[in-house]
C-alpha positions, 0 to 999 in steps of 0.5 A: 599850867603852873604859874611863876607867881609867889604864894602866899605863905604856908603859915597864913593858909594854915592860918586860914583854914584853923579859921574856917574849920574852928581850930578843933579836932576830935583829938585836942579835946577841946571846943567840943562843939567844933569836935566834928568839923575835921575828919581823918581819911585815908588816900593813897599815900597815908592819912590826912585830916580834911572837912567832915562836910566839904563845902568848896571842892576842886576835883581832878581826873576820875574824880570829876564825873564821880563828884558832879554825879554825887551832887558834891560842893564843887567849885572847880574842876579839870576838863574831863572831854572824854567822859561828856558822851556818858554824861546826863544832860543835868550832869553836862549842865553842871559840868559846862557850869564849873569852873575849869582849874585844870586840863586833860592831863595832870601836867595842866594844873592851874594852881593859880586858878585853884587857890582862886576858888577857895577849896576846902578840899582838893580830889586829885583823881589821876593814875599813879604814873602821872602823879608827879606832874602834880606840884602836890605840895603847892596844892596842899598849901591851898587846902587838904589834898586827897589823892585817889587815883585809877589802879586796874580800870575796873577800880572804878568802883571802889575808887568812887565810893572813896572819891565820894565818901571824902566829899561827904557824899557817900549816901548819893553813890549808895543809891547809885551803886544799888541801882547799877547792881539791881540792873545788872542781875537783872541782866545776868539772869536774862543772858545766863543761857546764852552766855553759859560756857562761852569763852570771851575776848575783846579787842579795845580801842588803843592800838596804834596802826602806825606800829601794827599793833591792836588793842587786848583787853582781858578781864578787869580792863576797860572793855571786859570789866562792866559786861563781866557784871552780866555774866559774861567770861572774858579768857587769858591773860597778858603775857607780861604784867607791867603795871595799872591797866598793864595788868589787864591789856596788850598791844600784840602785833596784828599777825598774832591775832589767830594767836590771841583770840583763835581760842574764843568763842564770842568777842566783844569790841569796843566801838565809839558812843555813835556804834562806829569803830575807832580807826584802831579798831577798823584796822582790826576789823577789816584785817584778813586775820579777823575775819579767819577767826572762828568767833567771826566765822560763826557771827559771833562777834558784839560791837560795844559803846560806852566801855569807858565808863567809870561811874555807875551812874554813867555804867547803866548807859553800858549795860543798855549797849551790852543789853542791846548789843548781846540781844542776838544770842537770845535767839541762837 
């Protein structure tokens, strides 16, 4: 939450940061020994000057898994509960070991907590939309702030390596993207038969029974975007683009369900990290409607877990559940 406390002033962090970073940059052309302690780097609104070598860093968001799997200098982080299930063990340990300067949402950022641990570099990895419950400005009289925030869910990847890349750690996200995408042909090559020619839907796990309404995802979305990575062709669009994942997803009401997905062939579904689906899913599945489709009548229909990932090392576990869940139509 935000505090009501005073700050100290801009001009002694100011003051302190010229003094961790040796007051040099590479375009003063002076102390050139100290030339390459700054850096300019691009975020998603212009250019900012930060660390050549981040050694105390506070990260938000979608930044908090990229930066604990990039073995970055953390020193503090926000609650990132949703992305626990897809942690390694040492990454949870990690995780469980850092100390927490913001919440789930942006609107809980700990200022205070935040200038406690003595960033050099703030990542502030939350969608556009809520960006403005962050006091930006109050973060930046701590330390250089870099906003990289989620787009279309499938960004993912893109958005790590510059998350990555700001921390100083863009070696370790190579090795990871390598391994993501040697895994993934390998796959490609094992279900391009199977998959040939067959139209994909997906319903995802955000509809709200209260409204009647289910959850579709086109490609690009949540659910969609890491099985494409094998091979697999997700069809449609939405009706309407509104924006961020509204690019890529609807809530249709559950009577146009024939209307939405009477067209595939297979579909994908989004199930919770044990296999079971969510109540917003179950509604869908135990729907009269679901079971008419032809996708559903032929038996055609995968359930998947872990489609939130959004890191590649955190990927792999989602492409061993599509792996598992796809297996079936090896043998049809």
């Amino acid at each position: 939450m935000r505090s009501a406390l005073p700050w100290r002033t801009a001009g002694a962090v100011a003051l302190a940061l010229a003094l961790a970073t040796g007051c040099g940059t590479a375009e003063s052309g002076e102390q050139p020994a100290e030339a390459a302690a700054t850096r300019t780097f691009t975020v998603d609104d212009g250019e900012i000057t930060i660390p050549a070598d981040p050694k105390r860093v506070v990260a938000t968001g979608y930044a908090v898994p990229v930066l604990i799997e990039a073995d970055a200098a953390l020193v503090g982080i926000s609650t990132w509960k949703r992305g626990l299930p897809l942690m390694s063990e040492e990454d949870l340990a990690t995780y469980d070991g850092l100390e927490k300067v913001a919440g789930e949402s942006a609107a809980e950022t700990n200022y205070e907590a935040i200038a406690k641990v003595k960033p050099d570099l703030i990542v502030i990895g939350v969608p556009k939309p809520v960006l403005a419950d962050v006091d930006i400005e109050r973060l930046k009289s701590i330390a250089p702030v870099a906003v990289i925030g989620p787009t279309v869910p499938s960004a993912w990847r893109e958005l790590s390596r510059r998350q990555s890349d700001a921390a100083g750690r863009s070696e370790n996200f190579d090795a990871a993207k390598t391994a993501y995408e040697k895994k993934a042909a390998e796959l490609t090559a094992k279900y391009k038969d199977a998959v040939s020619g067959l139209k994909f839907g997906h319903v995802g796990a955000y509809g709200d029974i209260s409204d009647g309404t289910f959850h579709r995802e086109f490609s690009g979305s949540w659910g969609p975007n890491i099985i494409e990575d094998v091979g697999v062709t997700y069809y449609g669009e939405v009706k309407e683009k509104t924006g961020g994942s509204g690019d890529v997803s609807e809530y249709p009401s559950i009577e146009e369900l024939p209307k939405s997905l009477g067209e595939a062939d297979a579909i994908t579904y989004s199930v919770q990290d044990d296999g079971t689906p969510s109540e917003a899913v179950k509604y869908v599945l135990d729907s009269e409607l679901w079971k008419g489709l032809p996708a559903v009548k032929a038996g055609k229909v995968f359930p998947i877990r872990y489609t939130e990932a959004a890191t590649y090392e955190s990927a792999m576990k989602t492409l061993d559940a599509v792996d598992e869940a796809l297996a079936p139509l090896l043998a049809s």
